[in-house]
C-alpha positions in Angstrom: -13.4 -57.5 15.4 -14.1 -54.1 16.9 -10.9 -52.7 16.0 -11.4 -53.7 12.5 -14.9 -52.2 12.4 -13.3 -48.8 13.8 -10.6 -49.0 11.4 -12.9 -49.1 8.5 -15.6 -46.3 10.4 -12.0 -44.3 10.1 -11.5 -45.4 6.5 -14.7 -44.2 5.5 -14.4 -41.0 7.4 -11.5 -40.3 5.5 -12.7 -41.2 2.2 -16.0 -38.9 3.1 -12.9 -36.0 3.6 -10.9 -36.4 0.5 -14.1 -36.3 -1.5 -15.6 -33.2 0.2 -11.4 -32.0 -0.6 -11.9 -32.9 -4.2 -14.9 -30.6 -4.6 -13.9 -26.7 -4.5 -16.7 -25.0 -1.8 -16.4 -28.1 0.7 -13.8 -28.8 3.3 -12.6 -31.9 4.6 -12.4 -29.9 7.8 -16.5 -30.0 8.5 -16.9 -33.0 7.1 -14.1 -34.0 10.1 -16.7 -32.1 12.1 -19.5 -33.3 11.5 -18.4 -36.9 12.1 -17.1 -36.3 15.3 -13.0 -36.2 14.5 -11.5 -32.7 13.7 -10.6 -32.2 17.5 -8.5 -35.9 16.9 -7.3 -35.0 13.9 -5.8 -31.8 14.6 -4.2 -33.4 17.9 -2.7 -36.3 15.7 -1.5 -33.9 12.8 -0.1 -31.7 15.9 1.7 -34.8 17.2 2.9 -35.6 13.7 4.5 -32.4 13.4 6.6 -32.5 16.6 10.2 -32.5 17.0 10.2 -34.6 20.4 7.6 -36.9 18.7 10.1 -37.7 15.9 13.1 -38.1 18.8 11.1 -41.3 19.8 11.5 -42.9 16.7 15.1 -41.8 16.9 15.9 -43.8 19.9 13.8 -46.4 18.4 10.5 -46.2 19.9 8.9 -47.0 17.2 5.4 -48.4 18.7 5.5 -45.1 21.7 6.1 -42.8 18.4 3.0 -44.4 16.8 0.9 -44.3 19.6 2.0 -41.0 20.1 0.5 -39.6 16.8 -2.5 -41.9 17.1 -1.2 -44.1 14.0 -3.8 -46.5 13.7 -6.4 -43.7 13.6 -4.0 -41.5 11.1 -3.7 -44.4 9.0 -7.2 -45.4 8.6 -8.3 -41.8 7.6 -5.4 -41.3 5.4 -6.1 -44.2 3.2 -9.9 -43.6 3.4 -8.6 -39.8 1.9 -6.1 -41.0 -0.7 -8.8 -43.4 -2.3 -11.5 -41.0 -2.1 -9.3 -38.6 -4.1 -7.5 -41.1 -7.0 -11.1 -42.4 -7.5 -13.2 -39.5 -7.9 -10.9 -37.3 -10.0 -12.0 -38.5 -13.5 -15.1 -38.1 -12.4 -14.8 -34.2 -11.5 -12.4 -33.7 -14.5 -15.0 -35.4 -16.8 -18.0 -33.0 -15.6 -16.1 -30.3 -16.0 -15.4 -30.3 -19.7 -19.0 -31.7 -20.2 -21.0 -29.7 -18.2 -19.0 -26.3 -16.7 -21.6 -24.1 -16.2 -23.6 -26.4 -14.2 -20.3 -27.7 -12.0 -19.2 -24.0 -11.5 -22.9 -22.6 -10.3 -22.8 -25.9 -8.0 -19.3 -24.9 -6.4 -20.9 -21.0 -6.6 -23.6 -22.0 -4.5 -21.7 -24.0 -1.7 -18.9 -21.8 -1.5 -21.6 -18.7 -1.0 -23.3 -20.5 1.1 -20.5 -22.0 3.3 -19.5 -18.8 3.8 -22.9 -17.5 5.1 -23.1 -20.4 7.5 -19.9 -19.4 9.0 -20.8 -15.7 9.4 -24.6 -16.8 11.0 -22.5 -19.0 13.6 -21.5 -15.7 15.0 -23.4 -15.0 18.0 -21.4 -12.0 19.5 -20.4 -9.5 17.0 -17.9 -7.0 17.7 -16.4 -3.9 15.4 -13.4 -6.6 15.3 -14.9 -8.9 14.0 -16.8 -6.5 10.6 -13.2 -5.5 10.3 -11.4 -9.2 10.1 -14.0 -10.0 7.3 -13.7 -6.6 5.3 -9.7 -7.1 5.6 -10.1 -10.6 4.5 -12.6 -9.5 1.0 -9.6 -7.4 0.3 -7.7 -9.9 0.5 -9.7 -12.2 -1.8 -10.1 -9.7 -4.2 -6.3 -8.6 -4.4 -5.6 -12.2 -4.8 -8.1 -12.6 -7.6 -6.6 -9.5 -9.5 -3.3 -10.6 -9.3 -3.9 -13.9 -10.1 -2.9 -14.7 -13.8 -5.4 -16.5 -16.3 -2.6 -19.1 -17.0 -0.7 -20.0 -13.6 2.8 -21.8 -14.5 3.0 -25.6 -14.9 6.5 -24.9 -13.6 7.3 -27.6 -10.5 8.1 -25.0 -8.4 4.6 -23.4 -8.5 3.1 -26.9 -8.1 5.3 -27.1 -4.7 3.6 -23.9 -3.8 -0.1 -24.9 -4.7 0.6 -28.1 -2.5 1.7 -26.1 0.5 -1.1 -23.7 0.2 -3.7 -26.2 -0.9 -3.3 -28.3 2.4 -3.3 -25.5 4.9 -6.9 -25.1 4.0 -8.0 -28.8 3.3 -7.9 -29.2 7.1 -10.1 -25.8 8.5 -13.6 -26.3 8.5 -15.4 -24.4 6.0 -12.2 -23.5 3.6 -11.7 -25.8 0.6 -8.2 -26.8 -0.6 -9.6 -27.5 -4.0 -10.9 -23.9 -4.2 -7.3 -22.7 -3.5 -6.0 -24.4 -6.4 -9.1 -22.4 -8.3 -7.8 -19.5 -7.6 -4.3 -20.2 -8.4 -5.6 -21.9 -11.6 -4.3 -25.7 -10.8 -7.5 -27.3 -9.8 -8.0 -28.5 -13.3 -4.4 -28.8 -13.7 -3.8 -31.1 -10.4 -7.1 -33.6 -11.5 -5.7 -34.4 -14.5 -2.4 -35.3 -12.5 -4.1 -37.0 -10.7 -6.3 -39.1 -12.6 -3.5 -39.6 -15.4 -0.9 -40.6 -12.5 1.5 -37.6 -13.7 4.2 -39.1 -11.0 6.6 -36.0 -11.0 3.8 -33.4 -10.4 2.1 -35.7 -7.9 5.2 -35.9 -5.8 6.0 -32.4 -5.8 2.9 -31.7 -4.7 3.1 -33.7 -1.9 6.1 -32.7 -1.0 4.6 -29.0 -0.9 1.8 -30.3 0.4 4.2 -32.2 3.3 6.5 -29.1 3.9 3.0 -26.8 3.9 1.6 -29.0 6.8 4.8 -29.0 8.7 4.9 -25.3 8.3 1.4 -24.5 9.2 -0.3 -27.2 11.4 1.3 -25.8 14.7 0.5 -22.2 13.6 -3.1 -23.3 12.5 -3.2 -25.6 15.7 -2.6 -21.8 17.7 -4.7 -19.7 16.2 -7.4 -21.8 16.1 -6.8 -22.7 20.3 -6.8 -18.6 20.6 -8.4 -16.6 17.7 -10.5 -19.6 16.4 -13.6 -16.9 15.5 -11.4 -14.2 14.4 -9.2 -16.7 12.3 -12.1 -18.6 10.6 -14.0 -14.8 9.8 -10.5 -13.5 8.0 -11.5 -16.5 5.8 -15.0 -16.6 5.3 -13.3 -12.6 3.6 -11.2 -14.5 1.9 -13.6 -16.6 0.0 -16.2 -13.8 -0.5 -13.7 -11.3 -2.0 -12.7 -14.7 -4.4 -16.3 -15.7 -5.4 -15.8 -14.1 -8.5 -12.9 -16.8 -9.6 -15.8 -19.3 -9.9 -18.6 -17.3 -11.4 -20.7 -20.0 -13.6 -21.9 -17.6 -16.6 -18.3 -15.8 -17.3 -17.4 -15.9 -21.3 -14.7 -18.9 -20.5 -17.4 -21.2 -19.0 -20.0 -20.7 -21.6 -17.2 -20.8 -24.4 -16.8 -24.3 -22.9 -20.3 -25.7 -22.4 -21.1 -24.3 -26.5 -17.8 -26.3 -26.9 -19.8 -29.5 -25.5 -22.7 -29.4 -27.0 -24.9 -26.7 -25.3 -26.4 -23.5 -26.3 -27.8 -20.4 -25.0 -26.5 -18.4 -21.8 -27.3 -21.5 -20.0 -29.1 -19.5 -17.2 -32.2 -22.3 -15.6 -29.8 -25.1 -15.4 -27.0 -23.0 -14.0 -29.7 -21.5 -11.2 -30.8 -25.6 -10.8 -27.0 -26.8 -10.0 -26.4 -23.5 -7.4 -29.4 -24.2 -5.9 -28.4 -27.6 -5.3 -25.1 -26.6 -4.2 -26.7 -24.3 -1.4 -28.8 -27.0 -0.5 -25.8 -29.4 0.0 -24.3 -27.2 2.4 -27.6 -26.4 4.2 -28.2 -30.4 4.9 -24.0 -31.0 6.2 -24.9 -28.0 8.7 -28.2 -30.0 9.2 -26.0 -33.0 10.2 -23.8 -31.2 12.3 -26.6 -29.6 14.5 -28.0 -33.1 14.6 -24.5 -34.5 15.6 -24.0 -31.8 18.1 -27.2 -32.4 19.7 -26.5 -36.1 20.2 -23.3 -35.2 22.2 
């Protein structure tokens, strides 16, 4: 009975990530955090992505090579995730085309302010450290002006999206949805999603598969050794990339007149962004609280 309970604890862990996934601004990665698993799942993703891990189910140690990667746990969050995901993205595809200002100020304010609580966390600043995030802005904002208004639907580029898109799913603090914003396939990969478009599902997570197997070991480093210069480079990143998701630009009030609405839509879009900044302030709430009880 108490493995079952801990299975479904892990279920609903995982379904609490792939939701906090599905929404650009918030990462599955403190979410993990916050409920007490990112060290576990990193280890188990590391395992995963092993070559003398997979030799064991060679030789046919099947139950060593699932111990090995913690497979109950690994299961239980996955299929928490994958639920999570298929069942909220009508939902999020839905509010989009009826409300986009309000969505886009919401994922605004929790991207802005996910990135603030990251920089506050820094209790040592060094010259380094200005530079990583300034190098990481230019980054953001090179990526931005390169970024077409109409990405591909091409399979290849959904291959790519995939392998990019998970990198970040698993860091605290970087959203894989807001990747896909700024390569323009969030919208793109929701529909998939909640329409069940097979072929672009499975190339994405194929890119998604080949992505994880390229980057959890690197990630898995440079987290072990360069964890506060690593996650700064980001927190750059998504400051130089804020303007991607700006609520009030011509597109998202073309869309919200298109809907029903009128005006520049200013009050409700202030409303939703302070809501969003709010959301973020309450999970670092819960992780204070968490980390205090440990």
């Amino acid at each position: 009975m108490a493995a079952i309970l801990n299975d479904l604890s892990n279920a609903l862990k995982g379904f609490a990530m792939g939701a906090a996934n599905v929404i650009p601004g918030v990462s599955g990665g403190t979410i993990a955090l916050i409920t007490g698993i990112f060290g576990r799942v990193i280890d188990a993703l590391n395992a995963l992505m092993s070559f003398s891990t997979w030799k064991l189910l060679a030789n046919g140690s099947a139950g060593e090579f699932f111990r090995k990667i913690d497979g109950r746990f690994l299961l239980g969050i996955s299929i928490g995730i994958v639920l999570s995901v298929f069942s909220l993205a009508k939902l999020m595809q839905y509010i989009l085309v009826q409300y986009p200002v309000q969505t886009w100020a919401f994922f605004f304010g929790m991207i802005a302010a996910s990135a603030v609580v990251m920089t506050a966390a820094v209790k040592h600043w060094k010259a380094f450290y200005a530079i990583t995030i300034i190098v990481g802005i230019g980054l953001g904002l090179l990526v931005f002006n390169l970024s077409p208004t109409e990405s591909t639907d091409d399979l290849w580029f959904i291959f790519i999206c995939g392998a990019l898109a998970i990198c970040t799913m698993i860091l605290p603090g970087v959203s894989g949805s807001f990747v896909l914003l700024l390569l323009g396939k969030y919208e793109y990969i929701m529909n998939a999603i909640s329409t069940l478009n097979w072929p672009v599902l499975m190339v994405f997570a194929i890119g998604c598969a080949c992505g994880l197997a390229a980057f959890s070991k690197l990630l898995h480093w440079l987290l072990g050794r360069y964890e506060q210069g690593t996650m700064l480079l980001l927190v750059g990143f998504v400051l130089g990339s804020l303007v991607k998701v700006w609520p009030w630009s011509e597109e998202s009030l073309e869309a919200a007149r298109a809907a029903g609405a009128s005006g520049q839509m200013i009050a409700p879009g202030i409303i939703w962004l302070a809501v969003g900044v709010a959301a973020v302030v309450a999970l670092e709430l819960l992780s204070h609280r968490k980390k205090s009880a440990e």
